[in-house]
NUKOLBA-139537 format. One record per residue (C-alpha): residue number from 1; x, y, z. Coordinates in Angstrom, 1 decimal, padded with zeros to 4 digits. Example, Ala and Ser with C-alpha at 12.3 -4.5 7.8 and 13.67 -1.06 7.14 Angstrom:
residues 2
1 / 012.3 / -004.5 / 007.8 $
2 / 013.7 / -001.1 / 007.1 $
end
This chain:
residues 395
1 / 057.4 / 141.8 / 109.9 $
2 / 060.9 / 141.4 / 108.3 $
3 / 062.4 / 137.9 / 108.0 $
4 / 065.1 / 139.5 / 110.6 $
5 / 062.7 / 140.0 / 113.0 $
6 / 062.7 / 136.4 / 113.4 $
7 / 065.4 / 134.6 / 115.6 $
8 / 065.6 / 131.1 / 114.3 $
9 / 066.1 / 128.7 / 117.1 $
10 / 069.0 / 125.5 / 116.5 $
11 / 068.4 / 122.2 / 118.8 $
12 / 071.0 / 119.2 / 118.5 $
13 / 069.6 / 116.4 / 120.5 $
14 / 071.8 / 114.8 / 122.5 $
15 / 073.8 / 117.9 / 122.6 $
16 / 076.7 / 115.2 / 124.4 $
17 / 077.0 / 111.4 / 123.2 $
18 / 079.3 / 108.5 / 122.2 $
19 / 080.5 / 109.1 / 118.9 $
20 / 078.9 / 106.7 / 117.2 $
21 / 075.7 / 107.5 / 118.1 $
22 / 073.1 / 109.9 / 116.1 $
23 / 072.2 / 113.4 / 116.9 $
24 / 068.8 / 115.1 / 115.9 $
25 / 069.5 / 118.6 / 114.8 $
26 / 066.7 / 120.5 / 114.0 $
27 / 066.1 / 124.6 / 113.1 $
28 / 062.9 / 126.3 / 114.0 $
29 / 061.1 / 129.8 / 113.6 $
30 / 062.6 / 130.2 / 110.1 $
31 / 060.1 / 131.9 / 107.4 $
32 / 059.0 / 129.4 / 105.1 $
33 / 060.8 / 128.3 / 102.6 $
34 / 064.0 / 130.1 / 103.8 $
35 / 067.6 / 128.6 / 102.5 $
36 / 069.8 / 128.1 / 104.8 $
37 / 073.2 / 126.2 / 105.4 $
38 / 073.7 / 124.4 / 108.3 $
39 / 077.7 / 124.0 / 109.0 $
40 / 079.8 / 121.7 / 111.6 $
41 / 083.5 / 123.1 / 112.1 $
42 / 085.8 / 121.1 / 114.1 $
43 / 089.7 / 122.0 / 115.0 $
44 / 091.3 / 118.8 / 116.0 $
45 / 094.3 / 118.1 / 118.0 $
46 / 096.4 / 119.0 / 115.4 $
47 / 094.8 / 122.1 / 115.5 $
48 / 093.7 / 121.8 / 111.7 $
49 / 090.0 / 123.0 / 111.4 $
50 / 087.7 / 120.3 / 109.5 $
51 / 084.2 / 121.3 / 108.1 $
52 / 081.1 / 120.1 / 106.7 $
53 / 078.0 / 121.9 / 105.5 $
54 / 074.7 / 121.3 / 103.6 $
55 / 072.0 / 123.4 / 102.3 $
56 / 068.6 / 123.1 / 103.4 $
57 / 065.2 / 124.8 / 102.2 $
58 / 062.9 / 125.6 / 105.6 $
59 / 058.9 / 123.7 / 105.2 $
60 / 055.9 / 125.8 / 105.6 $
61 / 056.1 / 125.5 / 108.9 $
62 / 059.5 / 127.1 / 108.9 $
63 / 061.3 / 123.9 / 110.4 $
64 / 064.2 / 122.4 / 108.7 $
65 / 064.7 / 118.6 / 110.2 $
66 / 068.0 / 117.0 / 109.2 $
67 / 066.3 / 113.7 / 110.0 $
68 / 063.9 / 113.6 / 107.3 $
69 / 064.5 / 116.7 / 105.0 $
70 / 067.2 / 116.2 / 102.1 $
71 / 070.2 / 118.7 / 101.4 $
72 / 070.0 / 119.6 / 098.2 $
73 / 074.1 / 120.4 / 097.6 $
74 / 077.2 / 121.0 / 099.9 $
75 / 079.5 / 118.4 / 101.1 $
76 / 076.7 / 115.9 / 101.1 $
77 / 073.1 / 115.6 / 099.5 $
78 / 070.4 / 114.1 / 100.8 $
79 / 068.4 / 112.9 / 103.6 $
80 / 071.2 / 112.5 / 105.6 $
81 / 071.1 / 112.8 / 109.3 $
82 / 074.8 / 112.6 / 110.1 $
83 / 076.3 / 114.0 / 106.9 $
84 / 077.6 / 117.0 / 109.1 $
85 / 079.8 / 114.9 / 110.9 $
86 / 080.9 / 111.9 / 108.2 $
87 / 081.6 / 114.1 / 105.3 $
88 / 083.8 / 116.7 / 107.1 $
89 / 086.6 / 117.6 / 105.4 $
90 / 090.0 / 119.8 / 106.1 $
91 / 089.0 / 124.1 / 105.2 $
92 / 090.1 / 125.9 / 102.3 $
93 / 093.9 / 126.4 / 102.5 $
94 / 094.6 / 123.5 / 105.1 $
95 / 098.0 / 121.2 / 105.1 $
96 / 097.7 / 119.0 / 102.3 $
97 / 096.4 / 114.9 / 103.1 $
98 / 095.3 / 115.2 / 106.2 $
99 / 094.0 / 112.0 / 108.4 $
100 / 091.8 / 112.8 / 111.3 $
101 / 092.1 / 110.6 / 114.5 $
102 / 091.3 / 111.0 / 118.2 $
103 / 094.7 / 110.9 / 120.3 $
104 / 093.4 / 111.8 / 123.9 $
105 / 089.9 / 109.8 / 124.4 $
106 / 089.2 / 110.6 / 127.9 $
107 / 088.4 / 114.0 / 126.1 $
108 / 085.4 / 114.7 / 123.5 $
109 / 085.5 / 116.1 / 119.6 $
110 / 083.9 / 119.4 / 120.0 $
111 / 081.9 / 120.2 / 117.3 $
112 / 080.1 / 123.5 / 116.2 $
113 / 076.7 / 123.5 / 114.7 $
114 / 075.9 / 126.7 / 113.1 $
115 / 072.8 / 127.9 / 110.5 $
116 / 073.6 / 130.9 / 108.6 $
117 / 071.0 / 132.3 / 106.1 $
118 / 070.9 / 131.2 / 102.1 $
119 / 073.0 / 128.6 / 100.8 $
120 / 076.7 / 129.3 / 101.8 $
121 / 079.6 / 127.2 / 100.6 $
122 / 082.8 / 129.2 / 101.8 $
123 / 083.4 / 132.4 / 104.0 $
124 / 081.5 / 130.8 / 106.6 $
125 / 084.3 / 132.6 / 109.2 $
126 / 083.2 / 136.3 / 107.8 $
127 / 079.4 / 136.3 / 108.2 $
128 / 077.7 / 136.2 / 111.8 $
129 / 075.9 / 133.1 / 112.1 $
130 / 071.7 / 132.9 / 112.8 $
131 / 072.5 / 130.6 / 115.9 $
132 / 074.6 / 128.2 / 117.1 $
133 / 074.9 / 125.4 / 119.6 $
134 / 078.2 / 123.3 / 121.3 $
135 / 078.2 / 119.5 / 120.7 $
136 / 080.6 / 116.7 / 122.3 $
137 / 080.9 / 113.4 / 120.9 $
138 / 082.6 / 110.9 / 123.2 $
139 / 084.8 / 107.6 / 122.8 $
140 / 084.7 / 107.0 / 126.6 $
141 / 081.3 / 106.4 / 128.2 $
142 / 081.1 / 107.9 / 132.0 $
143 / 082.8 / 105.2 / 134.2 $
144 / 085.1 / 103.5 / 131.6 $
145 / 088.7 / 102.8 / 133.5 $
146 / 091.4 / 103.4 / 131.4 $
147 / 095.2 / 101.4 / 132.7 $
148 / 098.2 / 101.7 / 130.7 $
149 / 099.8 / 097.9 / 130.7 $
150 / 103.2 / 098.0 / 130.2 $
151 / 104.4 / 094.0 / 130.9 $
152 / 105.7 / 090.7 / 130.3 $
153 / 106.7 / 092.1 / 127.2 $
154 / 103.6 / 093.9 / 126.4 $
155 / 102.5 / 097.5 / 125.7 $
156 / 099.2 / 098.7 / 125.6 $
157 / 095.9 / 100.6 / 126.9 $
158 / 092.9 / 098.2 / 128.7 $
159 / 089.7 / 099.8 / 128.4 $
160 / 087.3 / 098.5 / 131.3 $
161 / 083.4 / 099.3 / 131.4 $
162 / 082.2 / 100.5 / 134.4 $
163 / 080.9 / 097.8 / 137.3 $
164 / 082.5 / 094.3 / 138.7 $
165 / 082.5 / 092.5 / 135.6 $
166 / 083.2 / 089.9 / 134.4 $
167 / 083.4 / 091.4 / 131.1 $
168 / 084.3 / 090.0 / 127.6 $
169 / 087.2 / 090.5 / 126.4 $
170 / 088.6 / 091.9 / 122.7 $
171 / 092.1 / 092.5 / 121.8 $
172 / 092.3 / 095.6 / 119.4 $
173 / 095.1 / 095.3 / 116.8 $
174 / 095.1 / 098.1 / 114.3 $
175 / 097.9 / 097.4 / 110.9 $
176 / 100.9 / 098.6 / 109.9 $
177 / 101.3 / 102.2 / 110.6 $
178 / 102.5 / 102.0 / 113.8 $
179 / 101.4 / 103.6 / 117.2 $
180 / 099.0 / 102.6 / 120.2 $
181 / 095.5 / 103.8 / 118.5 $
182 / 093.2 / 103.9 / 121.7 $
183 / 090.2 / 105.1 / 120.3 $
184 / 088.1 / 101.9 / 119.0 $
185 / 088.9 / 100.2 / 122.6 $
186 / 087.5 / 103.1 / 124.3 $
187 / 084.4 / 102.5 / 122.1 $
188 / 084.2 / 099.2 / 122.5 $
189 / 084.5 / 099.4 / 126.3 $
190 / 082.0 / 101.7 / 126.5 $
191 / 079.5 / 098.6 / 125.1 $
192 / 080.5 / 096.5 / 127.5 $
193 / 083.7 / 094.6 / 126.1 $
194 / 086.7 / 094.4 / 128.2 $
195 / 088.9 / 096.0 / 125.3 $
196 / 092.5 / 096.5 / 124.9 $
197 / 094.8 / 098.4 / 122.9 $
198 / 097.6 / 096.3 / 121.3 $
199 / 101.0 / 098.4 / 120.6 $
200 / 102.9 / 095.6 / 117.9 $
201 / 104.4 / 097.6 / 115.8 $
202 / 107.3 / 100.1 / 117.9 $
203 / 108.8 / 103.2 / 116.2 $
204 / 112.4 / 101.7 / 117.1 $
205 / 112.8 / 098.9 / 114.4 $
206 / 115.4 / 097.4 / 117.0 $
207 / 112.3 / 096.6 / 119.2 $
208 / 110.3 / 095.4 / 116.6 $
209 / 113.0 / 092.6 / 116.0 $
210 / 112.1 / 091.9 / 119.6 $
211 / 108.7 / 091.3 / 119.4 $
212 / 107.3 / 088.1 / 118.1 $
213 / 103.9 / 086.5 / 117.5 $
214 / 102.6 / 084.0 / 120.5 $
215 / 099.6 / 082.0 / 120.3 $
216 / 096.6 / 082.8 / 121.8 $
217 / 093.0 / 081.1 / 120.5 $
218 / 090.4 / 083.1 / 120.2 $
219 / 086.4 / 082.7 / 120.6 $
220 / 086.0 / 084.5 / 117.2 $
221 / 087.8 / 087.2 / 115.0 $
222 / 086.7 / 090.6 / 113.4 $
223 / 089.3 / 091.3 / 110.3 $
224 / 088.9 / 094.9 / 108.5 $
225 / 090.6 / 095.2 / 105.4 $
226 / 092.7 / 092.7 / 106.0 $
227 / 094.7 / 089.8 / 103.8 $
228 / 095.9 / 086.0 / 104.9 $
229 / 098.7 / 086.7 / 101.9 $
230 / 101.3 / 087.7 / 104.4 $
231 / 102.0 / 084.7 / 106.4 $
232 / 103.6 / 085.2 / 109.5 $
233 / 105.4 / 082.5 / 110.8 $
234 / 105.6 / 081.3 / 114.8 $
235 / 109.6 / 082.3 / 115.4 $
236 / 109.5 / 085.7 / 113.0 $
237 / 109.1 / 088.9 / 114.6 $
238 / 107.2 / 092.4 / 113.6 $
239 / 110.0 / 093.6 / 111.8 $
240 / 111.0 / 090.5 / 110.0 $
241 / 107.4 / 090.1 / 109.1 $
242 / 107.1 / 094.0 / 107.8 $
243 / 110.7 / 093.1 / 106.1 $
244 / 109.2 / 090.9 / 103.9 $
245 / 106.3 / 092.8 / 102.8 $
246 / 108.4 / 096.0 / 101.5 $
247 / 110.8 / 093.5 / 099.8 $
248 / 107.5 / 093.9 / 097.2 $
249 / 107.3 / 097.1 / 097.6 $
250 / 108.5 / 097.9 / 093.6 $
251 / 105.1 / 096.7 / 092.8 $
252 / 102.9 / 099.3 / 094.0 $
253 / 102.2 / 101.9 / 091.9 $
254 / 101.1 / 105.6 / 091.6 $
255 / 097.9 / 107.6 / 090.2 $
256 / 097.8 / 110.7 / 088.2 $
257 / 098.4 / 112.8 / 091.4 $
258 / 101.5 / 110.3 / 092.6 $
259 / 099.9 / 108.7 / 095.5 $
260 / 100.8 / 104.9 / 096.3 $
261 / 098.7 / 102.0 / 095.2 $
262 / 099.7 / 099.6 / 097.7 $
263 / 097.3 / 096.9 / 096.7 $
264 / 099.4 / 095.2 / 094.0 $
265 / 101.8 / 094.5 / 096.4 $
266 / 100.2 / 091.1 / 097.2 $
267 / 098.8 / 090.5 / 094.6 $
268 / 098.0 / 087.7 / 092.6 $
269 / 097.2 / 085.8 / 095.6 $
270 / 099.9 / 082.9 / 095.8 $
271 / 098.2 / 079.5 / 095.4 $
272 / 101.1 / 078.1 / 097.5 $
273 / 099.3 / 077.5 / 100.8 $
274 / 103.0 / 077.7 / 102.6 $
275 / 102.7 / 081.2 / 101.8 $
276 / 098.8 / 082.1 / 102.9 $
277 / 097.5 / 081.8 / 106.3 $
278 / 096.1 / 078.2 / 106.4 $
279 / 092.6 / 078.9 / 106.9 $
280 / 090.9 / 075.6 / 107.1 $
281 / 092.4 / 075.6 / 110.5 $
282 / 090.5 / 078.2 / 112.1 $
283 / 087.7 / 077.1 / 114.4 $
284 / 086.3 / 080.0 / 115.6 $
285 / 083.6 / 082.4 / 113.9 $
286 / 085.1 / 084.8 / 111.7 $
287 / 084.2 / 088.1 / 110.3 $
288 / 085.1 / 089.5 / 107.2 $
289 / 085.2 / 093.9 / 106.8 $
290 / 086.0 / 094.5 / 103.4 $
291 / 085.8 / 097.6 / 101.0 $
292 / 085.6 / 097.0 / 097.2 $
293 / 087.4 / 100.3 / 096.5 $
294 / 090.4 / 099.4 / 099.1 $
295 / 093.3 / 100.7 / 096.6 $
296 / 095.8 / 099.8 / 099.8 $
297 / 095.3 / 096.2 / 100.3 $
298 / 094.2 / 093.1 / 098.5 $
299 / 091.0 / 092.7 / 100.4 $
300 / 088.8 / 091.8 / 098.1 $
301 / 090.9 / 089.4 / 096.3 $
302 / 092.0 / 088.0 / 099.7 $
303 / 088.4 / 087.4 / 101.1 $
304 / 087.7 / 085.5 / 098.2 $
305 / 090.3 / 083.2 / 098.2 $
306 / 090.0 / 083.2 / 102.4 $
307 / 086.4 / 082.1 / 101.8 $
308 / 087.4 / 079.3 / 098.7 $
309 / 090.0 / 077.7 / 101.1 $
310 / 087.6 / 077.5 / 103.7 $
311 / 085.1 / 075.8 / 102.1 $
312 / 087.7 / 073.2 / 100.5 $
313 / 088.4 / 072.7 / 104.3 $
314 / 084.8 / 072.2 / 105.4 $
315 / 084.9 / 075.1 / 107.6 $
316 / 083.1 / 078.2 / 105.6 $
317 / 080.0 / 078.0 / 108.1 $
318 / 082.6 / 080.1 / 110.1 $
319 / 082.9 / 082.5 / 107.8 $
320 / 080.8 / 086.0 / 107.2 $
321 / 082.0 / 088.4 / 105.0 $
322 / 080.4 / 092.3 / 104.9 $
323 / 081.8 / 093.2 / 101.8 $
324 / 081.0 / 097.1 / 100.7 $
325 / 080.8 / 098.9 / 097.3 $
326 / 082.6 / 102.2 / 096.9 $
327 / 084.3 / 102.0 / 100.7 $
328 / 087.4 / 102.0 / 100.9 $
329 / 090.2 / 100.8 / 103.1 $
330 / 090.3 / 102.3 / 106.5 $
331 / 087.1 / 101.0 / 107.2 $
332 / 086.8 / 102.6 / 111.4 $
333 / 083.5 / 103.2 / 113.7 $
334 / 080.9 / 105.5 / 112.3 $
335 / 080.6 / 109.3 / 111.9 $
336 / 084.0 / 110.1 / 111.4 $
337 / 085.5 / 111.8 / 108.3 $
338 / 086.4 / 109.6 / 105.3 $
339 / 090.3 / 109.8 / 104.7 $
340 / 090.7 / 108.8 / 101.3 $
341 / 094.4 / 109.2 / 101.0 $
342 / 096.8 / 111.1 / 103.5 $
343 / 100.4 / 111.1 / 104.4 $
344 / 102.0 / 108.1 / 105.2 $
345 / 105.7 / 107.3 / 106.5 $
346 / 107.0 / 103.9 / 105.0 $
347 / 109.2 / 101.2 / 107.3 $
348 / 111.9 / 101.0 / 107.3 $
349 / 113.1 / 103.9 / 106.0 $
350 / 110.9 / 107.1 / 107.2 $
351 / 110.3 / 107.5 / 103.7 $
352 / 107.4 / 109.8 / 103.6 $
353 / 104.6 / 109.7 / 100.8 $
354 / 100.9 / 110.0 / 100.2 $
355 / 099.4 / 106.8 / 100.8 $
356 / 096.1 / 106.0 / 098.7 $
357 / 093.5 / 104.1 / 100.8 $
358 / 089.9 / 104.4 / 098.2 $
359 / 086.6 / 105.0 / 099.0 $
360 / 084.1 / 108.0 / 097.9 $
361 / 082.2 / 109.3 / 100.8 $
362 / 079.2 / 108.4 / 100.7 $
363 / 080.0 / 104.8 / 100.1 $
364 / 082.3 / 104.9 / 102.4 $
365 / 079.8 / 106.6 / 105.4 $
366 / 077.2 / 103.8 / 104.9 $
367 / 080.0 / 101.1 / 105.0 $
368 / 081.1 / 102.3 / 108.6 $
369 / 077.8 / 102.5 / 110.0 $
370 / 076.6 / 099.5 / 109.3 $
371 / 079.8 / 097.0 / 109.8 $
372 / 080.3 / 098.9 / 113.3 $
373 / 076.6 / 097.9 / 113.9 $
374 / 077.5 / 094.4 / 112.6 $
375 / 080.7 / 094.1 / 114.5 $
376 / 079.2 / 094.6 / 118.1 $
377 / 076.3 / 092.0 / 117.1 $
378 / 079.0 / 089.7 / 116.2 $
379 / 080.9 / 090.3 / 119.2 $
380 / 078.1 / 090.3 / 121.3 $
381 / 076.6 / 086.7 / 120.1 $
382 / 080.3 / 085.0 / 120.5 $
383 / 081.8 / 086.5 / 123.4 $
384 / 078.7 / 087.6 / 126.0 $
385 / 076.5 / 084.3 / 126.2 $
386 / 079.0 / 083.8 / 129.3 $
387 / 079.0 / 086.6 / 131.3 $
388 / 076.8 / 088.8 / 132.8 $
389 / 074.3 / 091.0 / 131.1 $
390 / 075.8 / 094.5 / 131.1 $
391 / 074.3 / 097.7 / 131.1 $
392 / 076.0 / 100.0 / 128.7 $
393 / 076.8 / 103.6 / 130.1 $
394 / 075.4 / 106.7 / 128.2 $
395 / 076.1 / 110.3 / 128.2 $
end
């Protein structure tokens, strides 16, 4: 019997799930030994295909079992059970600095899992695949309400879990580029938190004059990449705020391929406390995201001076700091493709360039998983201890 005689069977196990949960995939009824390459493609909504791919040798059983066997070369090595979805990458002959995100989360990223014989690295479109299979990944869990809030001055999108409630509550804030970014609410609601969506920063620079900072004290804080060297103050809006920041913007600087080092822009960190976020004030639990290849921000210089001024206030017990080698700076839930720099439109201005945010890979795949894991056990032990028990939806 010829090796084509034998139709190799592909199983991805759960076939639909949230997105950051893992998949089994495994291939069966391959000869032994038998190289093959196992390949997600994905178009987004920006109809630009990504792809990821890794090359596998069957065991003497003819099974190859992402879970446990190692890819020896493609976009990722290893034993590496959701490579095919965290090291996806734009194909050959894409638009340049691309940035995937999820726009419309009451629909799923379709992925296609294919196995194709010997070890492949391009021209996956020309040859016929050995077998294939359909997967969705999911921000919204079955049940999760989604109400646009537009009042008393704010915008945004509430994420509710399915059930009465009560729920706890997170405010989502993502930084400075602008937009309402739904899909970490959607995740987060479909755990059980009562998440929403803040829009602060308005494409119309006359609304952002508009739009101020009010005080609201919460039970504990999750910062990601983020720096107390950009004080706000209580009476200065977005734009005032943003203002200030690109008044430093002759600071940053470009790599060999012209892309922006933003980091510089705040740095050194100022010693003047007038000018810093007066952290021995905060008396809730804090948590600290940081990537030590953010080329974007000061993060790592901030945490550390964050955590020195807390402890010269007597209130570092509050602090916990995740900090991450090789990650960079968009630091976002797990299993998603690694931007490590992309196009970027500076305010004010609509000056467009290619932003640099860091992070290889790898480094940057393990960083995700595990501060997502460490973010929902920190929320968890702060915010549910007074509400109900909740039962989180699955697909």
């Amino acid at each position: 019997m010829c090796q084509m005689d034998v139709i190799p069977v592909l199983t991805v196990k759960p076939w639909r799930a949230l997105f950051d949960e893992k998949f089994h995939v495994v291939v069966g009824n391959l000869p032994p030994t038998q190289e093959v390459t196992l390949h997600s493609l994905h178009q987004s909504e920006d109809t630009d295909y990504w792809e990821a791919f890794g090359h596998y040798v069957s065991d003497a059983q003819g099974r190859v079992t992402v879970f446990k066997d190692p890819s020896v070369g493609g976009t990722y090595e290893g034993v590496e059970p959701m490579g095919l979805m965290w090291s996806m990458r734009p194909i050959p002959g894409s638009r340049p600095e691309l940035r995937w995100r999820k726009k419309e989360v009451h629909t799923p990223m379709v992925v296609h899992i294919s196995v194709y014989r010997g070890h492949m690295s391009q021209g996956f479109r020309e040859q016929v695949a050995l077998a294939s299979v359909v997967t969705e990944r999911w921000y919204m869990a079955p049940g999760v309400r989604r109400v646009d809030i537009t009042e008393g001055g704010v915008t945004g999108t509430l994420f509710l879990p399915p059930g009465p409630g009560p729920f706890p509550g997170v405010l989502d804030m993502w930084g400075g580029s602008g937009g309402l970014v739904e899909y970490r609410a959607a995740l987060l609601a479909s755990h059980g938190f009562a998440a929403m969506a803040l829009l602060y920063v308005f494409p119309d620079q006359n609304k952002n004059a508009t739009i101020g900072y009010p005080y609201f004290e919460p039970r504990c804080c999750v910062c990601i990449s983020g720096s107390h060297a950009c004080r706000i103050g209580a009476t200065q809006s977005v734009e005032e705020t943003s203002q200030g920041i690109h008044k430093k913007y002759a600071k940053a600087r470009t790599d060999e391929e012209n892309r922006i080092i933003w980091r510089d822009v705040l740095l050194p960190i100022p010693e003047d406390i007038d000018l810093k976020v007066e952290m021995g004030r905060i008396t809730c639990p804090l948590l600290l995201v940081v990537g030590q290849d953010d080329q974007n921000w000061a993060a790592v210089e901030s945490a550390d001076d964050m955590k020195q001024m807390m402890e010269r206030a007597g209130n570092s017990h509050l602090l916990t700091t995740l900090s991450y080698p090789g990650a960079g700076h968009l630091i976002e839930p797990p299993y998603g493709p690694h931007c490590r720099a992309c196009t970027f439109v500076l305010q004010p201005g609509q000056q467009r360039v290619v932003m640099l945010f860091g992070g290889l890979n790898k480094h940057h795949a393990v960083a995700q998983e595990d501060s997502w894991e460490n973010i929902l056990g920190f929320l968890q032990e702060h915010l549910c201890h007074s509400v109900k028990p909740h039962v989180q939806s699955r697909l």
